[in-house]
Every structure is written in C-alpha cells, then in structure tokens.
C-alpha positions, -999 to 999 in steps of 0.1 A, spaced: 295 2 340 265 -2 315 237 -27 327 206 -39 314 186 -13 331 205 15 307 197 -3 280 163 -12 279 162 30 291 174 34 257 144 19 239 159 -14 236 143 -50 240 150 -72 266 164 -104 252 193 -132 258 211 -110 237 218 -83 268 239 -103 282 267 -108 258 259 -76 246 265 -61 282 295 -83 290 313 -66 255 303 -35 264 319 -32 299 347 -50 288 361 -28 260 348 3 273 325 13 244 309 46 250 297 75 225 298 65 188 314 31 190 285 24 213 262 35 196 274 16 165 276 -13 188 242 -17 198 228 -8 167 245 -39 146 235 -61 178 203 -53 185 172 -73 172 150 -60 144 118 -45 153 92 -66 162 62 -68 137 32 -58 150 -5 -74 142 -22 -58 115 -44 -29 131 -75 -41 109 -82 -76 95 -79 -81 56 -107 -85 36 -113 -122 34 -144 -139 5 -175 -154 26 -191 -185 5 -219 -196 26 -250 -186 37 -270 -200 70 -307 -214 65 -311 -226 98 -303 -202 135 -277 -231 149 -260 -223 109 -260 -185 119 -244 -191 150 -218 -214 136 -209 -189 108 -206 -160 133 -181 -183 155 -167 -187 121 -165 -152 109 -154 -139 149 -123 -165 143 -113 -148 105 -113 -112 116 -90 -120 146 -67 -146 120 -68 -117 90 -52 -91 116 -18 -116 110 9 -92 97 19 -123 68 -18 -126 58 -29 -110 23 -69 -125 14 -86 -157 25 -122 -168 18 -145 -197 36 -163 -219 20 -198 -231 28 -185 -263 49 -171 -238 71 -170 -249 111 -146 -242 142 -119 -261 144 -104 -243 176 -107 -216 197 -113 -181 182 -87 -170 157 -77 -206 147 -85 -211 107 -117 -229 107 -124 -258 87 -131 -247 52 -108 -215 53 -85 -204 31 -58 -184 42 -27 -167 18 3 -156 33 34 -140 18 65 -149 18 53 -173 53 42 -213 63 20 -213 91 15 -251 104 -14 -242 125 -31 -234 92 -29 -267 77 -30 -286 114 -17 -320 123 -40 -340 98 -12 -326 67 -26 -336 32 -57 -354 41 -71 -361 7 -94 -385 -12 -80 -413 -39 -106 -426 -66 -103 -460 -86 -127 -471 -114 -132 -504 -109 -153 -508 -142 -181 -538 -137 -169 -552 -102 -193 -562 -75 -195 -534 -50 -203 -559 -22 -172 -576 -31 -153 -549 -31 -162 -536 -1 -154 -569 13 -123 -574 2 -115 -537 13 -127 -546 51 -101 -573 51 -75 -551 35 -77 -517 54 -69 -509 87 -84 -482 108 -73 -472 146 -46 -466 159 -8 -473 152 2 -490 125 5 -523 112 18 -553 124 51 -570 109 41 -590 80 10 -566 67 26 -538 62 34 -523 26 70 -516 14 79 -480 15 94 -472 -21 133 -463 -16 127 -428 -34 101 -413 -4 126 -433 24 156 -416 12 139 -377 11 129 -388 48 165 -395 55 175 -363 41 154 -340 56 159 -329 90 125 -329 97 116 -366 87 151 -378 93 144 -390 129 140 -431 140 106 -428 151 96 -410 120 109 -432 94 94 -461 118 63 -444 113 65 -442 76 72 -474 72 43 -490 98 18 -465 90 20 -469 50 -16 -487 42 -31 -472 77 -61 -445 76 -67 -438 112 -101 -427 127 -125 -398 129 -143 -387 94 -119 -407 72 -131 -436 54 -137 -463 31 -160 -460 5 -177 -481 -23 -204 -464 -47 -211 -463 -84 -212 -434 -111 -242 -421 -120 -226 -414 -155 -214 -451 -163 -227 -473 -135 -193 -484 -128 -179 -493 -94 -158 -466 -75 -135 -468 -44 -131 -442 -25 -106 -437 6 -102 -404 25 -73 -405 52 -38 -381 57 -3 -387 64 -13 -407 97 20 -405 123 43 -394 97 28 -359 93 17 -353 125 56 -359 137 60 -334 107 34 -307 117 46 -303 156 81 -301 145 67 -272 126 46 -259 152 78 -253 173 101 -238 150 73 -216 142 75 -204 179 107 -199 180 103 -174 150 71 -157 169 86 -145 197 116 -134 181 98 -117 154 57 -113 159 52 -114 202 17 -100 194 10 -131 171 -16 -160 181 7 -193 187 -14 -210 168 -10 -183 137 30 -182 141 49 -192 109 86 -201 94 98 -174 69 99 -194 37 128 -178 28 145 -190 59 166 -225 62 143 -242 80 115 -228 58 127 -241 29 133 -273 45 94 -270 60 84 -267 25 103 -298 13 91 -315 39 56 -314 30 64 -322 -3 77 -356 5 47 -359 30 27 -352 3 43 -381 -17 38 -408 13 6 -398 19 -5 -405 -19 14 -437 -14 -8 -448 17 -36 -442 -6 -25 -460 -34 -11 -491 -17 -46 -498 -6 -65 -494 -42 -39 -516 -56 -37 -539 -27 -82 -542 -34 -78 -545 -74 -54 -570 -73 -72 -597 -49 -100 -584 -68 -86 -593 -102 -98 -558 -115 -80 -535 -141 -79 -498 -126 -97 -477 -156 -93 -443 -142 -75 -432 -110 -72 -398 -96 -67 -381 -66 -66 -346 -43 -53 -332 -10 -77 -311 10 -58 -299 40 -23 -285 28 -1 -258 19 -2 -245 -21 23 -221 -30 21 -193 -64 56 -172 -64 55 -159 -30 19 -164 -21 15 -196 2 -26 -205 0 -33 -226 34 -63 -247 29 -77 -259 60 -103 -282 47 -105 -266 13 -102 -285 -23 -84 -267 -48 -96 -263 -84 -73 -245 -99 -42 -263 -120 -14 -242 -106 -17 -257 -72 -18 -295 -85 7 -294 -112 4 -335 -114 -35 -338 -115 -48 -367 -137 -88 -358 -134 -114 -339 -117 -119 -334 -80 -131 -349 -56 -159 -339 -29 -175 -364 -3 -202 -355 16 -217 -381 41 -217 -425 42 -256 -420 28 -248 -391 3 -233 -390 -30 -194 -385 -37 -196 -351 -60 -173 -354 -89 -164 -315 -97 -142 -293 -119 -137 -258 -117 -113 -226 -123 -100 -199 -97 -134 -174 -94 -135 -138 -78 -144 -153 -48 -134 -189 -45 -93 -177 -45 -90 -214 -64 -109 -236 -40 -138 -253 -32 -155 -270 -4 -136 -301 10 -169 -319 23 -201 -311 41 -187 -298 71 -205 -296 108 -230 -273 127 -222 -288 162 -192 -302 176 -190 -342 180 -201 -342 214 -228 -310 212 -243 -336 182 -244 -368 205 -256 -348 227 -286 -335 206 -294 -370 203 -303 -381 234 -330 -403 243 -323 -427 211 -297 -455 210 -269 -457 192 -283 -490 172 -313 -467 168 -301 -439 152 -278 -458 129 -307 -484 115 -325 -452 110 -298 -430 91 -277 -459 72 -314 -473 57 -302 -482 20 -264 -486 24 -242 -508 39 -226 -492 67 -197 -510 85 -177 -497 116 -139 -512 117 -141 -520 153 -179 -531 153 -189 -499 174 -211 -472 164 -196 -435 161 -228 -416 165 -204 -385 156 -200 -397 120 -237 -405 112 -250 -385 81 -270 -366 109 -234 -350 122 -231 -333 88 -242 -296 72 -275 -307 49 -261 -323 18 -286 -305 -6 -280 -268 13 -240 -271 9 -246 -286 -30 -269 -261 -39 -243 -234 -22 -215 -247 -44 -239 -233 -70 -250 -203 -61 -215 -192 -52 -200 -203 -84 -177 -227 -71 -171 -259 -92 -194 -276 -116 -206 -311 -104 -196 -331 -135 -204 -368 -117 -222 -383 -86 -206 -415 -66 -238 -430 -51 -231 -447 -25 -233 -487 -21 -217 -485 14 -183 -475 33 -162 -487 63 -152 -460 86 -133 -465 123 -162 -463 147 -162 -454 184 -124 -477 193 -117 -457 219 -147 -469 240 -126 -498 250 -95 -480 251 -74 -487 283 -79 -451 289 -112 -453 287 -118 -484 311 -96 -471 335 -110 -440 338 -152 -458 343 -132 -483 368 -123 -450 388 -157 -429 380 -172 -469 399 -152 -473 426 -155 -429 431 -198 -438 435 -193 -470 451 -176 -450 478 -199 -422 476 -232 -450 481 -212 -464 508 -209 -432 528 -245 -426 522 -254 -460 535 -234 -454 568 -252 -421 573 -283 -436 571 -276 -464 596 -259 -438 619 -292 -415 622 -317 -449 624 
C-alpha cells in the first residue's frame, strides 16, 4: 500500500490532493506505468518561484533633506523586495513616494506592471481614489464652500435615509451581476455610501484658476465601503492562488491570473467600482451647482489609485496619476494633481516618458508617518499650529476637530515635489487652483466610542495605580 510518505519520497508536494490521490491509488492497484501516468496528470504544477533578482524599476525623485533620504531608502528597500515578484515586468516611483506598509508593500507613488496578473495589495483597499473638478465660472467661493459643508458628508458610514442619492439602475444591476459586488451588504453600501467621502487626506476643496479667475471645486475621495468590500474579497482569492501557485510570494504581493474566472470577474469588478466611484463624485458637484444655481462650464476627472491594463500588461498605480490616453479611454481634460489645503491644485498634461511608464505624481506625498509628524510637533497646540499653517485660507474640519496629520506641515515641500515633476520630465503644469479654502474630516475618532472607552480604562488603570501608591505611603508613615 502506497502512502503519502512514498509520495512526497518521489519529489511530490504535499497537498489535499494526496489524499484522493492515495485512496485511487490503493484502491485500483496502480503500480509501474499506469502509476506513473497517474500521478503525473494529478499532480500540481510546479510552483513558481520569486524572481532571484529584482527588475529594474524608474526612480523619479531625489531627497534634499536627510529625513527625505531615509524615507526614499525605506522606499527603494520595499521595490527591490516587490520587483523580485515572478508576475512583475518594470515599475517606477515617483517623487511623492512614502511607505505605505511594511517592506515589500508598493509604496505610495509606485507603479508596478504585471503580466498577465491583478494584484489587490497593489492598488489597496482605498480602489479608485481620484479627484473630480467643476468650473463654476463667476460663483462666490465662500458660497460655495458653504453650500458644499452642508452638502458633503465626511466620517464614517453612510448616509442617513432621506439624504442619500439614488444609485443609477445601470451601476446597481453590474453589482447584482457580479459575484463580487452581488452580496446584501455590498449593494447596501453602494446605495448608503453614494455622496460619502470618508476621512484621512480626502477632501473638499474650493479655489480659483490662475488662468481665468473662475471658481473650482475640487473633491478627492474613493469608492468608500463599496470598494473596500471589493478589495478584501480580492485579497483572499488572491491567497488562495499564492499558495497554490507562488508559496515564496509576499501575501500582500499575491495576485488572481487575469486569465482566470475569477480574474476576469476581478477585473469587471473594478470596472463597475470605477463607475460608482465617479458617481459618488459627481452626485456631489451636481448636488453644489444646483442649490447654487451655477451652470457646470468644464468638468473632468481622474483615478489615482487603480489598476490600468495595455494587452496583457496590468500597470498598478498605488498613488500614481496617469497621463497617458490608453489608460483613460473616457478622459474629458487634463489631470489633476493636489498638493496640500494651503497649496495650489496643479492642472497637468503629459504623455508616457522613458521614465514616467505613463504616470505622474498623485499628490505631495509624506516624509513621516501621521503619528511620527504629530509627534515632531510637540510642545505646540493643535489650535496653534493650525492658525499658523491655514493663515490665508479658510480651513474647515467636518467634525470641528483639528487633524494635525493633515496640516500642510504633514506634506513633502510643495515647491521640491513641483520643481521634481520638472526636472524628471513628468507632466507640464498647464493651470494652478489657488486655494480659497477646503473641508476635510478632521480628527472624528477622538470621540469615537473606542476611543473614550479606551481613556475611561487608561483613568480608572492610574486611578488604581495612585491609589496603591497612596496606601504605601500611609503603610510606611
């Protein structure tokens, strides 16, 4: 009798498949060439190994200050480990580059091209976060923005029965057919989140061209719940395919064959995303020129964070804005490129360079994490440092409280990461958006319930500890 043993002593892999392998084996009595024929139509392919040296990838940025070295050496430690991924072809960072996870995760402002593979650790939970711009010709900006503040919502959820926007029947029924949208929660989602644009670095923003002097709105969000549902269904079929086929791969670098079922249905899947996610922008500038009265004169719009495909080359941008035509077959104008609440919107155009693989930067990008910033800025108040860095603008936090982490302070230099865009032959700034002002979420999770449970516990946990500390005391008087 054969058993498991035997065959992994013929070179074989270890797998579920031994054991109905095994059990058809014993039972017919296969031995010699019919066993040999056996095993080799049953057993798995051969696993594919990680590249044994990282592919060349295009470096657009330069440091001018020692914490920008050290950020670009995290940065360039985490590309050579990524480039060694057997699916990987080229990639290239651009000078907004930062971590965005532990080494061998694509950073922000990476670009990485696969073939024939969608990895959804490459273009992470936040899928198409993107920027919408209306021209609002000769409206108030202050009026605007007011309207807008009454009109948005930031945090989290959704929004409450009664506010929210109607889902067009065309995006609801490619949710219902595809089996990764298709669930109750995630059309519940789609439907509550529509007109929603979160927290973090996403925003609201009012600001006029320094070509025409007309008023601009500006709103940077993603696909909210929707794509986040959407990007950890993708994370685990992804695994399922990495251990099968790539053990030696970094989980958060494993991918779905496009070729594959559930790769093509991946693939639809963030096309529809894509769809909604234009929609939750949209909703909002016609929700703000309508109780404004305003004709839109000029509307466009671009994704930052997605999957672009040529043939059987998939590009994952990771906080990357693509210049190129091929990957935005519906584009109506130029791009767009915020930097920070005090700094210009840049206005760009551009081609596919030898360098650039299509893209440019997506924003300013970070030198220090959001709590290695706050914690550079210690010794000043929060009402401190935001009267000193919002001086000029109007500056308005959704839930009244001030996100130190999003202060133009948290961001690369504006000027550096401009003038790199030149040096490195990466768009041509075509337009400025100076800034009037812009609502972002703030710091709402101070007063999450989390939150106040967890400083009711770190009281009572010192309360206890003075208590101790005063019975000591009285026991050694």
């Amino acid at each position: 009798m054969l058993t498991g043993k035997d065959l992994v002593a013929r070179g074989l892999r270890p797998g579920k498949w031994f054991k109905q392998a095994l059990e058809h084996i014993n039972t017919h009595n296969l031995e010699g060439a019919a066993l040999e024929d056996y095993l080799d139509a049953r057993k798995p392919a051969p696993t594919i190994p990680l590249l044994t040296q990282p592919v060349f990838f295009h470096e657009n940025i330069r440091a001018d200050t020692p914490v920008e070295q050290a950020n670009i050496d995290y940065v360039r430690q985490s590309m050579d480990q990524l480039m060694r991924t057997p699916t990987v072809v080229t990639g290239a960072i651009m000078p907004d580059a930062c971590p965005a996870g532990p080494l061998g995760t694509i950073p922000v402002g990476g670009i990485v091209v696969a073939r024939n593979a969608i990895h959804p650790g490459m273009h992470s939970a936040d899928i198409c976060c993107s920027v919408m711009l209306t021209n609002l010709g000769a409206a108030d900006p202050k009026q605007v923005l007011d309207v807008a503040q009454q009109l948005t919502h930031f945090g989290p959820g959704g929004r409450p029965e009664g506010q929210q926007f109607a889902l067009p029947a065309e995006i609801e029924a490619e949710f219902r057919d595809n089996p990764y949208l298709s669930s109750r929660r995630s059309l519940a989602m789609a439907r509550e989140h529509l007109g929603t644009q979160g927290d973090g670095n996403h925003f609201l923003y009012v600001g006029v061209s320094r070509n025409t002097g007309d008023t601009m709105l500006v709103t940077h969000h993603g696909s909210r719940g929707p794509g986040a549902l959407l990007y950890k269904q993708g994370m685990k079929v992804a695994e399922n395919f990495r251990r099968v086929i790539s053990p030696e791969t970094n989980p958060n670098n494993a991918w779905i064959p496009s070729e594959s079922e559930q790769g093509q249905q991946y693939w639809a899947a963030l096309q529809t995303i894509r769809k909604w996610t234009r929609q939750n922008h949209l909703c909002l500038h016609e929700a703000v020129a309508g109780q404004l009265g305003a004709v839109a004169q000029q509307q466009y719009w671009n994704e930052h964070n997605f999957v672009f495909r040529d043939g059987d080359l998939y590009y994952h941008a990771k906080g990357a804005t693509p210049m190129d035509p091929k990957f935005l077959p519906d584009i109506t104008g130029p791009r767009i490129i915020p930097l920070n609440m005090a700094q210009p919107i840049l206005i760009v155009e551009g081609s596919t360079t030898k360098t650039n693989l299509g893209f440019a930067p997506h924003g300013a990008g970070r030198n220090l994490s959001r709590t290695g910033h706050k914690r550079s800025k210690l010794g000043q108040t929060n009402e401190e440092l935001f009267a000193e860095e919002t001086q000029g603008i109007d500056a308005r936090f959704f839930f009244n409280l001030i996100d130190v982490s999003e202060l133009p302070s948290a961001y690369k230099n504006a000027e550096q990461l401009q003038q790199q865009i030149v040096d490195f032959d990466l768009a041509t700034i075509i337009d400025e958006i100076r800034p009037y002002g812009c609502i972002m979420a703030g710091d709402w999770e101070q007063d999450a319930p989390w939150r106040k449970k967890k400083r009711a516990k770190d009281a009572a946990r010192l309360a206890a500890a003075n208590g101790q500390a005063d019975d000591s005391a009285l026991a050694n008087s």
